[in-house]
mmCIF file of the N, C-alpha and C atoms, coordinates in Angstrom:
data_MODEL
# 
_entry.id   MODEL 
# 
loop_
_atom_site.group_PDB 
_atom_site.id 
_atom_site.type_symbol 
_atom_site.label_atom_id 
_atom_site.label_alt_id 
_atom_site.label_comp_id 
_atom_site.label_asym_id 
_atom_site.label_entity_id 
_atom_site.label_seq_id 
_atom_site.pdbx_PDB_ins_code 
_atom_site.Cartn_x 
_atom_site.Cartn_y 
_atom_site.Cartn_z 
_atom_site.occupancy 
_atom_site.B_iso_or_equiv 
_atom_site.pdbx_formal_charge 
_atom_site.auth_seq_id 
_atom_site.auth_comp_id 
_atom_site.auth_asym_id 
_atom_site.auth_atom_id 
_atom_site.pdbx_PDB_model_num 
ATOM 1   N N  . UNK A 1 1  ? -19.943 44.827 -34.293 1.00 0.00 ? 1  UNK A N  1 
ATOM 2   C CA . UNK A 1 1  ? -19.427 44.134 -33.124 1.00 0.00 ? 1  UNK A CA 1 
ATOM 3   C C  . UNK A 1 1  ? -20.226 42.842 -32.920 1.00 0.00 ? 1  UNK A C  1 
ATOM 4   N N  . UNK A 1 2  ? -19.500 42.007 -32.269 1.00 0.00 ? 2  UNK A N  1 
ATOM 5   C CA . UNK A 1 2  ? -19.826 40.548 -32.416 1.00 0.00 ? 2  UNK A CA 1 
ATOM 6   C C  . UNK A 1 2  ? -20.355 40.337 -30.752 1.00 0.00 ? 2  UNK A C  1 
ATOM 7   N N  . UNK A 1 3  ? -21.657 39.769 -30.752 1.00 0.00 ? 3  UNK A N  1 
ATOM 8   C CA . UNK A 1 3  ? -22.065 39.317 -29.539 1.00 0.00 ? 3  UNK A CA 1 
ATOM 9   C C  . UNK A 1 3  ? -21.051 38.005 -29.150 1.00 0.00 ? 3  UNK A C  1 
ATOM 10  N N  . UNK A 1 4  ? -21.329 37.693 -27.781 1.00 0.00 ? 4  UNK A N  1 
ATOM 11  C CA . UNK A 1 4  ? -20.627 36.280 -27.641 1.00 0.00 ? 4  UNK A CA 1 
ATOM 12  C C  . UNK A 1 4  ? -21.244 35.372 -28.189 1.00 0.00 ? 4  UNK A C  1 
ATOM 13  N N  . UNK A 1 5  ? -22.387 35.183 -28.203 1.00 0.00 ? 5  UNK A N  1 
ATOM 14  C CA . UNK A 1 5  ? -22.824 33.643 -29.160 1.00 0.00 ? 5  UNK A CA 1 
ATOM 15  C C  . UNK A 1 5  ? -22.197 33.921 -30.957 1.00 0.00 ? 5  UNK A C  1 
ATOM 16  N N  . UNK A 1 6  ? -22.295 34.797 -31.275 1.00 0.00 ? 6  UNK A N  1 
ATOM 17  C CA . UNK A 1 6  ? -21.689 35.111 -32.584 1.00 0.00 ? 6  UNK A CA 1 
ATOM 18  C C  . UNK A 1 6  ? -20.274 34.777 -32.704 1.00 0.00 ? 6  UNK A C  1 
ATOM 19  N N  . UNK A 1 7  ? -19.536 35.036 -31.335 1.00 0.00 ? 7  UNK A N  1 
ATOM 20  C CA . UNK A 1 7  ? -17.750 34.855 -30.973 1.00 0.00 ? 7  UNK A CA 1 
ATOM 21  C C  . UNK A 1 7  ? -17.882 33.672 -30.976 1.00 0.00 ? 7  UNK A C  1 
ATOM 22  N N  . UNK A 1 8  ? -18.431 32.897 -29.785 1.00 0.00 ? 8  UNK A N  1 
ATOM 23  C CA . UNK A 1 8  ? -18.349 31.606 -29.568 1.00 0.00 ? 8  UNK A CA 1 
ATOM 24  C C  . UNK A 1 8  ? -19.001 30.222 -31.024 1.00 0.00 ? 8  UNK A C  1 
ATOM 25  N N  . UNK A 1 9  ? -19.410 31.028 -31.959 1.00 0.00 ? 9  UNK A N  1 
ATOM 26  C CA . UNK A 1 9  ? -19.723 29.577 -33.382 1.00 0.00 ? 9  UNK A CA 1 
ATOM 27  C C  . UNK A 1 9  ? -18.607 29.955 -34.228 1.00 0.00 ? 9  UNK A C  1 
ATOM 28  N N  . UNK A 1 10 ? -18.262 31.270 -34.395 1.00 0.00 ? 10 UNK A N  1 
ATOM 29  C CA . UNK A 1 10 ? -16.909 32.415 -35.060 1.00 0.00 ? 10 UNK A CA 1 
ATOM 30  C C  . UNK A 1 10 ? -16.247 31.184 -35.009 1.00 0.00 ? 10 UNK A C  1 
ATOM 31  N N  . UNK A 1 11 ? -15.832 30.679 -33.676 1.00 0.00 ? 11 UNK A N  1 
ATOM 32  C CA . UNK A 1 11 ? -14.308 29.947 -33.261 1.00 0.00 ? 11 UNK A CA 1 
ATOM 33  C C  . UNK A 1 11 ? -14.546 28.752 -33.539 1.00 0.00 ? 11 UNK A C  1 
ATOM 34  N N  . UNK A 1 12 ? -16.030 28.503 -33.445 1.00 0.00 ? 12 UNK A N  1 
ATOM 35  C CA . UNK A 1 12 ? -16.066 26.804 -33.735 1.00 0.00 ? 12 UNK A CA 1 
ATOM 36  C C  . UNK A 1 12 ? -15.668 26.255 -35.303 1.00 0.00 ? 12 UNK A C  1 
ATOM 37  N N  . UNK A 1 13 ? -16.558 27.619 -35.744 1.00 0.00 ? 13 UNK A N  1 
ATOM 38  C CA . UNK A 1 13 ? -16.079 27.123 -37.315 1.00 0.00 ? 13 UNK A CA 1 
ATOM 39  C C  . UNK A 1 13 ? -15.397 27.040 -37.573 1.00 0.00 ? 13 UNK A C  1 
ATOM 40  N N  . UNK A 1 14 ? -13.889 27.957 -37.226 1.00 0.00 ? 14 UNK A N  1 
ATOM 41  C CA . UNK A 1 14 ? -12.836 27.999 -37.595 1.00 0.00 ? 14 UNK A CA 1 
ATOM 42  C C  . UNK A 1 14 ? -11.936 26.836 -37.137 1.00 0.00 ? 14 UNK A C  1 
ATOM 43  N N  . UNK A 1 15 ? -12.847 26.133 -36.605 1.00 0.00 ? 15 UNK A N  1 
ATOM 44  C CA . UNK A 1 15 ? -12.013 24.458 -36.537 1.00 0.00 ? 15 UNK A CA 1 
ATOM 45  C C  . UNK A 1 15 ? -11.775 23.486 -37.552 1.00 0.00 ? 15 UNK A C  1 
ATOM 46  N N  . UNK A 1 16 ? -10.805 22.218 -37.651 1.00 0.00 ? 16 UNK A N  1 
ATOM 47  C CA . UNK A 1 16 ? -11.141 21.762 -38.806 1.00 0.00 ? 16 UNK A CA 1 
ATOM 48  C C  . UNK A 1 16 ? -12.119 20.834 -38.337 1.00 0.00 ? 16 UNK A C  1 
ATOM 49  N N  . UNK A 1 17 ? -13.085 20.281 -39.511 1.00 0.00 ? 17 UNK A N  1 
ATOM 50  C CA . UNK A 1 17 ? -13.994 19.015 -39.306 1.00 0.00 ? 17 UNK A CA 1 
ATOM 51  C C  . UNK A 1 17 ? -13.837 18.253 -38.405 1.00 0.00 ? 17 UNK A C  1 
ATOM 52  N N  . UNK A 1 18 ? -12.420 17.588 -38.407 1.00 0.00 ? 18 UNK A N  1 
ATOM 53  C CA . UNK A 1 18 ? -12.064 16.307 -37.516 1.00 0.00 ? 18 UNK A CA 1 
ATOM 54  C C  . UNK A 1 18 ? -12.071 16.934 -35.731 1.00 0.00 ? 18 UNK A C  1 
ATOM 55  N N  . UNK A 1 19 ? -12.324 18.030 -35.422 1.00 0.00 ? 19 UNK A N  1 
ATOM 56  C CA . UNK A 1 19 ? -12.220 18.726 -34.142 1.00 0.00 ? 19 UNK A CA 1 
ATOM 57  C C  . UNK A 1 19 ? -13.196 17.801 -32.971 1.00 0.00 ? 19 UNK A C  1 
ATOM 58  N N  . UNK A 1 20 ? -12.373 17.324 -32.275 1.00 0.00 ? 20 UNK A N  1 
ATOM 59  C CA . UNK A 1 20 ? -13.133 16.375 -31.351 1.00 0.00 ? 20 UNK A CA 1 
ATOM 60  C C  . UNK A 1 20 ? -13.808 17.433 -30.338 1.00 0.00 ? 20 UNK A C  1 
ATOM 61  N N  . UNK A 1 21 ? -14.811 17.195 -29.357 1.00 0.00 ? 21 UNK A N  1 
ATOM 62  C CA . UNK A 1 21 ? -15.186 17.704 -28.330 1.00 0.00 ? 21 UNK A CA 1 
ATOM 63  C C  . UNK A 1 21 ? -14.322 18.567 -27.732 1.00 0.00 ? 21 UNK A C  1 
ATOM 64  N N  . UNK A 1 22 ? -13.360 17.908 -27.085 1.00 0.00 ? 22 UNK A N  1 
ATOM 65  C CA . UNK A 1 22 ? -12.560 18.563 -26.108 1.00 0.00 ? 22 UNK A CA 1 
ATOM 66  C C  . UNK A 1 22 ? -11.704 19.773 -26.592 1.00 0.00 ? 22 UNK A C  1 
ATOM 67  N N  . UNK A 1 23 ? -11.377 19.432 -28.350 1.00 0.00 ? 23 UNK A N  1 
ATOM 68  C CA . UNK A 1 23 ? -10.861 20.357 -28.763 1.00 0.00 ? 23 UNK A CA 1 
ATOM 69  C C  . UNK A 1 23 ? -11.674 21.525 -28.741 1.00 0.00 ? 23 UNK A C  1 
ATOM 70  N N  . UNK A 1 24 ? -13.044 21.731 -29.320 1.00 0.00 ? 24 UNK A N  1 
ATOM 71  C CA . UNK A 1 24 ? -13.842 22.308 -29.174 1.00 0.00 ? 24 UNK A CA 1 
ATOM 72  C C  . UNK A 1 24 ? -13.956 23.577 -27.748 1.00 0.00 ? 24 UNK A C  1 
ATOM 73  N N  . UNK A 1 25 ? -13.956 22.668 -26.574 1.00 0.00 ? 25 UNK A N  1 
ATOM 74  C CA . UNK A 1 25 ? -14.052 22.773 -25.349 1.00 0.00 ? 25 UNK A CA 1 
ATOM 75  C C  . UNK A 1 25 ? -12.699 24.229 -24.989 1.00 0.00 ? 25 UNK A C  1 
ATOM 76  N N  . UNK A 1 26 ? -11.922 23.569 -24.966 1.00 0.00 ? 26 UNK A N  1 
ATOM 77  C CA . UNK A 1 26 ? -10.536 24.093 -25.275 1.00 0.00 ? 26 UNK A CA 1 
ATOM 78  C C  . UNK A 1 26 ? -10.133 25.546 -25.914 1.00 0.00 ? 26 UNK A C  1 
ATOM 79  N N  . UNK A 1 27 ? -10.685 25.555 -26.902 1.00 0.00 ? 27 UNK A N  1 
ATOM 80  C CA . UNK A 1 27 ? -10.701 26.741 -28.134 1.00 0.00 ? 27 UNK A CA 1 
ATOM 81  C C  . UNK A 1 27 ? -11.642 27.717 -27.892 1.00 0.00 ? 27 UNK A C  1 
ATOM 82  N N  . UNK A 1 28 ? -12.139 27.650 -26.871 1.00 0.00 ? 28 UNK A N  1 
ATOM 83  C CA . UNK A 1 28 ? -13.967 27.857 -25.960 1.00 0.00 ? 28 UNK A CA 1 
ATOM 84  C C  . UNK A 1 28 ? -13.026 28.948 -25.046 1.00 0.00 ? 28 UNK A C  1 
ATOM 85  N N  . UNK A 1 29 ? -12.593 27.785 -23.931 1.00 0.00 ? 29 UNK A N  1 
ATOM 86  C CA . UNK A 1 29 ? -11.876 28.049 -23.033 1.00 0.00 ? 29 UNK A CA 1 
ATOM 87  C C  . UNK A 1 29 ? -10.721 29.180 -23.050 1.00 0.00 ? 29 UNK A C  1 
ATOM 88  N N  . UNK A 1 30 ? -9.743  28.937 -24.610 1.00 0.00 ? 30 UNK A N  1 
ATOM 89  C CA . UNK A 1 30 ? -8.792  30.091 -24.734 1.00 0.00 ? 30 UNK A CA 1 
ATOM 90  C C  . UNK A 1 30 ? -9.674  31.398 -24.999 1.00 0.00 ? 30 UNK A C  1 
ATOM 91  N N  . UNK A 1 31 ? -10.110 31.433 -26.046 1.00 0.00 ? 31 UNK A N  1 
ATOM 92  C CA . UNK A 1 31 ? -10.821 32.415 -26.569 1.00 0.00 ? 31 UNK A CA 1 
ATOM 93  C C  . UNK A 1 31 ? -10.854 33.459 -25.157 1.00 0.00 ? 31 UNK A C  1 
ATOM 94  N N  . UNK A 1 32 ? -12.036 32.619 -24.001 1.00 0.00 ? 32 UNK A N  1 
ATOM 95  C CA . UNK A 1 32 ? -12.313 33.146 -22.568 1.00 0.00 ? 32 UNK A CA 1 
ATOM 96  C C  . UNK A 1 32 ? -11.111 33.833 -22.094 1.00 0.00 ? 32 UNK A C  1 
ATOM 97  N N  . UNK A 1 33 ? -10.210 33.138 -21.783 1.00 0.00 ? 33 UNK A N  1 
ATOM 98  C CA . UNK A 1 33 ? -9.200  33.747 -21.214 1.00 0.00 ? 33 UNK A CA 1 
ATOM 99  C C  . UNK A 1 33 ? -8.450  34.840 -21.386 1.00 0.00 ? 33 UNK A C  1 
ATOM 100 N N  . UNK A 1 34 ? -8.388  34.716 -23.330 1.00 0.00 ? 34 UNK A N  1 
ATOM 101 C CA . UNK A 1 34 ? -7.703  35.999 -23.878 1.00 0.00 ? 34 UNK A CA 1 
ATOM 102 C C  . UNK A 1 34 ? -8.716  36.922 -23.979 1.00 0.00 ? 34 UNK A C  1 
ATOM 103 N N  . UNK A 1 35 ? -9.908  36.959 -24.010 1.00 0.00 ? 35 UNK A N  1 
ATOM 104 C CA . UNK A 1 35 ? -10.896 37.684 -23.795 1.00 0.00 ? 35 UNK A CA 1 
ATOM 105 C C  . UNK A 1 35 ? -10.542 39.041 -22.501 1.00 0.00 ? 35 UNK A C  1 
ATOM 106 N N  . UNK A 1 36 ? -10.607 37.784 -21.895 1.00 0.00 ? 36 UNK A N  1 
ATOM 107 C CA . UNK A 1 36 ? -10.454 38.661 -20.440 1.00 0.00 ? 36 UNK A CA 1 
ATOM 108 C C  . UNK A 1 36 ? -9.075  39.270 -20.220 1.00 0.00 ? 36 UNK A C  1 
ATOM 109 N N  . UNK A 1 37 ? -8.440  38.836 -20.588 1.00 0.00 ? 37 UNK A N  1 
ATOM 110 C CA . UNK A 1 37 ? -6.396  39.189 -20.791 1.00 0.00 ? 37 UNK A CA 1 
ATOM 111 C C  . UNK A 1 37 ? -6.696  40.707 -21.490 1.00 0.00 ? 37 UNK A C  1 
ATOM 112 N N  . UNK A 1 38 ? -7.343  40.727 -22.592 1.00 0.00 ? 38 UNK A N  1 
ATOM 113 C CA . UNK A 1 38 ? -7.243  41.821 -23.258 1.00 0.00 ? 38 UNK A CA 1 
ATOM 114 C C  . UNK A 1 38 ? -7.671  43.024 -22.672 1.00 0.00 ? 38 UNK A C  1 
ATOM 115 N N  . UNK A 1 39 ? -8.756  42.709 -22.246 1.00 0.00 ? 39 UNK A N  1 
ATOM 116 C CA . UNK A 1 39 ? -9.700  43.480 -21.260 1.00 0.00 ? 39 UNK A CA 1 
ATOM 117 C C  . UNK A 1 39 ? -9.440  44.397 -19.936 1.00 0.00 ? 39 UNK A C  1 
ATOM 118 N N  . UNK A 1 40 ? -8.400  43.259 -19.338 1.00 0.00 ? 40 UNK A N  1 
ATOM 119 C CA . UNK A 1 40 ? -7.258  43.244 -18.180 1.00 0.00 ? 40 UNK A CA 1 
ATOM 120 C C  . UNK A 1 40 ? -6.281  44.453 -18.620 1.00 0.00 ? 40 UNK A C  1 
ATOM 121 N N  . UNK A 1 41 ? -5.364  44.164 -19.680 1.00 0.00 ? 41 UNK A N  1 
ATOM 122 C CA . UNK A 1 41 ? -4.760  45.181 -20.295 1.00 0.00 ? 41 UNK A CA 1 
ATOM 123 C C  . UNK A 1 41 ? -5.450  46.616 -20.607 1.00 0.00 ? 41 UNK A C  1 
ATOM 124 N N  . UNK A 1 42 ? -6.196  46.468 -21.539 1.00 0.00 ? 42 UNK A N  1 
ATOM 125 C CA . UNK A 1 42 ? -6.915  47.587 -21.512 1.00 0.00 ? 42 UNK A CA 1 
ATOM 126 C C  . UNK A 1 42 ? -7.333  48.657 -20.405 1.00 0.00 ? 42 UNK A C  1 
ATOM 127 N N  . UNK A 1 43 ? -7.856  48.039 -19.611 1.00 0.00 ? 43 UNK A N  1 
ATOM 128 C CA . UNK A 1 43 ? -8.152  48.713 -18.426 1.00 0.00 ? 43 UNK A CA 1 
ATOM 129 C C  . UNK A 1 43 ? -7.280  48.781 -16.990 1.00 0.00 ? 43 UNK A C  1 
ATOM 130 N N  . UNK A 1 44 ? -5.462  48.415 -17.429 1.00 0.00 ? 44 UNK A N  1 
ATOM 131 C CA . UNK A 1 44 ? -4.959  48.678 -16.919 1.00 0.00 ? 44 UNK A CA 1 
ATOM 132 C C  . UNK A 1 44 ? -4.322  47.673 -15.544 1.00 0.00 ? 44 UNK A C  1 
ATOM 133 N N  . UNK A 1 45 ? -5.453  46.778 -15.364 1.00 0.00 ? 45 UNK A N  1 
ATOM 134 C CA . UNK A 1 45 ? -4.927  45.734 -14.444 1.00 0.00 ? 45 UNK A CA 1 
ATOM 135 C C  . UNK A 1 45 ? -3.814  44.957 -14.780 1.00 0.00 ? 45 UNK A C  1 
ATOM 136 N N  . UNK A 1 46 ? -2.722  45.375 -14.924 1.00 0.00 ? 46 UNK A N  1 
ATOM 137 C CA . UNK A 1 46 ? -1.549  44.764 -15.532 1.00 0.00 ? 46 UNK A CA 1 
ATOM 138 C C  . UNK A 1 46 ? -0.245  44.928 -14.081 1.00 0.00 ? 46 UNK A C  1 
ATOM 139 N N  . UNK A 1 47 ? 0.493   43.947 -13.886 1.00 0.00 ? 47 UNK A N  1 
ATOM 140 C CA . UNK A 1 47 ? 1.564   44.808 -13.024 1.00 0.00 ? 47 UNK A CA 1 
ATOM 141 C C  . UNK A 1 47 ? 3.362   44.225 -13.902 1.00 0.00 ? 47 UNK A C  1 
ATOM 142 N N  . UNK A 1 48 ? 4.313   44.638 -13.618 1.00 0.00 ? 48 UNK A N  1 
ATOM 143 C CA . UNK A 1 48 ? 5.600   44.867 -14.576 1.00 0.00 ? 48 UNK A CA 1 
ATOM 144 C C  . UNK A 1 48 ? 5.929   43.106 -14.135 1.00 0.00 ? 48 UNK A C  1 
ATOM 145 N N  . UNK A 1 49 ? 7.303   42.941 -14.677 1.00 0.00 ? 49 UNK A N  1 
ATOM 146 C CA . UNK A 1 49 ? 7.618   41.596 -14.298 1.00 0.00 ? 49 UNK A CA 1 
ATOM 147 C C  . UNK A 1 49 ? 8.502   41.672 -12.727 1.00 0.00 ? 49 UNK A C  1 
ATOM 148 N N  . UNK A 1 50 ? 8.755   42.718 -12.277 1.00 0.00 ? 50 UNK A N  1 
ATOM 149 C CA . UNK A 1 50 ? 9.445   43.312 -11.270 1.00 0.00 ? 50 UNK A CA 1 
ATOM 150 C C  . UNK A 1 50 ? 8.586   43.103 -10.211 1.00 0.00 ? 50 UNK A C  1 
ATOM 151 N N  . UNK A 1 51 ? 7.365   43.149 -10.268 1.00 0.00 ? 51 UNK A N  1 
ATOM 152 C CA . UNK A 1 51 ? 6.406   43.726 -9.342  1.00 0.00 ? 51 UNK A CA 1 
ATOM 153 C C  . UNK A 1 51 ? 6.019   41.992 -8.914  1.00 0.00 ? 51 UNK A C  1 
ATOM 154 N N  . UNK A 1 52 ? 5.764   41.283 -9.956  1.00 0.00 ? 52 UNK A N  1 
ATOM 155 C CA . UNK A 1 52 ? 5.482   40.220 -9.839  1.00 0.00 ? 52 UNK A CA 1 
ATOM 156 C C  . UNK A 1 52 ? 6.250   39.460 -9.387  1.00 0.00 ? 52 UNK A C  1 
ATOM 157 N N  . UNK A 1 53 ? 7.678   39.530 -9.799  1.00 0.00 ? 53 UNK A N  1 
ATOM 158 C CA . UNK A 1 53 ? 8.655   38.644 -8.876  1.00 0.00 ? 53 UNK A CA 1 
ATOM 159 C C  . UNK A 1 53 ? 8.767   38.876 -7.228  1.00 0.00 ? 53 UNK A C  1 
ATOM 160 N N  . UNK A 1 54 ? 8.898   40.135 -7.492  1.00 0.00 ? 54 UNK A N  1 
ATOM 161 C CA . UNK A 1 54 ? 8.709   40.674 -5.391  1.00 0.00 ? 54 UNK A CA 1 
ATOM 162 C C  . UNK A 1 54 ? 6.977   39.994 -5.140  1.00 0.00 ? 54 UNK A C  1 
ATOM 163 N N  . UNK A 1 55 ? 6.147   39.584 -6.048  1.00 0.00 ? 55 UNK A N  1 
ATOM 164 C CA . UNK A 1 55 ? 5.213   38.957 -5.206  1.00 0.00 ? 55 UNK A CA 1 
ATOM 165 C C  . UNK A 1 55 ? 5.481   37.835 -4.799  1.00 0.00 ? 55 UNK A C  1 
ATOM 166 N N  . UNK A 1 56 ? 5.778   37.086 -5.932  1.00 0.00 ? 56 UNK A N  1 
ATOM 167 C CA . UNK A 1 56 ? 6.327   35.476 -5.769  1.00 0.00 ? 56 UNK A CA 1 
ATOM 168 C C  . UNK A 1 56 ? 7.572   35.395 -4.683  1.00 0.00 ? 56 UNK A C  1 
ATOM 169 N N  . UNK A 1 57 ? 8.354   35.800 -4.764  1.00 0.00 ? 57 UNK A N  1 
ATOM 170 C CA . UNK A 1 57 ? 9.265   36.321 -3.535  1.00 0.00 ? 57 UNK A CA 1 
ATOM 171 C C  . UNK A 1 57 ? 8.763   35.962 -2.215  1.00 0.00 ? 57 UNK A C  1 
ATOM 172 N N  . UNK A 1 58 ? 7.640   36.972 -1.745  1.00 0.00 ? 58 UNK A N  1 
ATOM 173 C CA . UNK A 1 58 ? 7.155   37.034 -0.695  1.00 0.00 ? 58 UNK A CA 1 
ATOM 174 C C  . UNK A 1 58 ? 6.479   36.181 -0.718  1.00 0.00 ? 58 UNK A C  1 
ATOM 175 N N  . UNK A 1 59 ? 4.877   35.744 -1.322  1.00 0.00 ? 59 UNK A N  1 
ATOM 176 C CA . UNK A 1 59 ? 4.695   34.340 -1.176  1.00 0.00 ? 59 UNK A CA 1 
ATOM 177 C C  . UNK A 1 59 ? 5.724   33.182 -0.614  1.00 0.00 ? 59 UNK A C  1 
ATOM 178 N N  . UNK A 1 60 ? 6.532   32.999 -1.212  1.00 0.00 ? 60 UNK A N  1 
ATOM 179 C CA . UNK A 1 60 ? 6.772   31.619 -1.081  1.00 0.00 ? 60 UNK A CA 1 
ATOM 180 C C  . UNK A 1 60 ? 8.233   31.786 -0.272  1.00 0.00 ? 60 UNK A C  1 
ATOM 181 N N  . UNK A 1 61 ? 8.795   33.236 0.821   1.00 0.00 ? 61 UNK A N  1 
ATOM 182 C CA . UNK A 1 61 ? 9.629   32.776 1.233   1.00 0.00 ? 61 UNK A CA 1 
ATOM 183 C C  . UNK A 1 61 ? 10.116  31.765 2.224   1.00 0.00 ? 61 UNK A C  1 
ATOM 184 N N  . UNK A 1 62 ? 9.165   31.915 2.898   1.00 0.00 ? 62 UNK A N  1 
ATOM 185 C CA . UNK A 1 62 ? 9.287   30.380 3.780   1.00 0.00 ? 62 UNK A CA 1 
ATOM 186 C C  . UNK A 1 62 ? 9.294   29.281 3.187   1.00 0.00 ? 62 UNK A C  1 
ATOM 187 N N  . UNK A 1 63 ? 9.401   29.102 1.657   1.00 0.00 ? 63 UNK A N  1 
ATOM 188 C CA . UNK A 1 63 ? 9.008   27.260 1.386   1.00 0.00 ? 63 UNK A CA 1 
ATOM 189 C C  . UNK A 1 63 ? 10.213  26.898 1.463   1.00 0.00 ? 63 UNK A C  1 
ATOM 190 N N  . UNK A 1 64 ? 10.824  25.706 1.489   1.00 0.00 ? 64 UNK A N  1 
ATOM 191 C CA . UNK A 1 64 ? 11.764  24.845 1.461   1.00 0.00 ? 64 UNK A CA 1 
ATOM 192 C C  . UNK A 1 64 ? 11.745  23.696 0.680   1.00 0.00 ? 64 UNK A C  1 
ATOM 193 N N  . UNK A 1 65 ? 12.655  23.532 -0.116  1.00 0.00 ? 65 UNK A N  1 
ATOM 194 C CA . UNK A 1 65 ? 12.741  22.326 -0.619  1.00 0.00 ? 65 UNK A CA 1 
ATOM 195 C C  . UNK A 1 65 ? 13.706  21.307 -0.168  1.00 0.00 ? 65 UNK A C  1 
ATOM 196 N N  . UNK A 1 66 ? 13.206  20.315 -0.065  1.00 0.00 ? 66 UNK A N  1 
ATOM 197 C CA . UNK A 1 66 ? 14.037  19.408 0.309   1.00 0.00 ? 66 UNK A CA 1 
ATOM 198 C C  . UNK A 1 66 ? 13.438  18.623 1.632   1.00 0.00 ? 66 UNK A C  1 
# 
C-alpha cells in the first residue's frame, strides 16, 4: 500500500514532461477528490439520484427566474 507522498509523485510522474504547473496542480487536486469519492462510496455515504433531486427540489423552490 502506497502512502500519500508515494500517491502524490505516482501521479506526477505519470505526467508528460511538457506538464505545466497548473497541470500538475490539477492532477493533485483530482486524484484528492476521487480519493475521497471512493472512500464516500465505500463507506456508504452515497444517496440515489431520487433522493438528490427531492433535495435540489426543496432547496431551490422558491427561486425564480426571470
Amino acid at each position: 500500500m502506497l502512502n500519500e507522498k508515494q500517491e502524490i509523485l505516482e501521479t506526477i510522474n505519470a505526467l508528460p514532461d511538457d506538464t505545466t504547473c497548473d497541470d500538475n496542480s490539477y492532477s493533485l487536486y483530482l486524484q484528492s477528490k476521487l480519493k475521497k469519492s471512493q472512500d464516500d462510496i465505500k463507506n456508504g455515504r452515497v444517496m440515489t439520484v431520487e433522493e438528490s433531486r427531492g433535495r435540489m427540489r426543496k432547496k431551490y423552490a422558491n427561486f425564480n427566474v426571470g
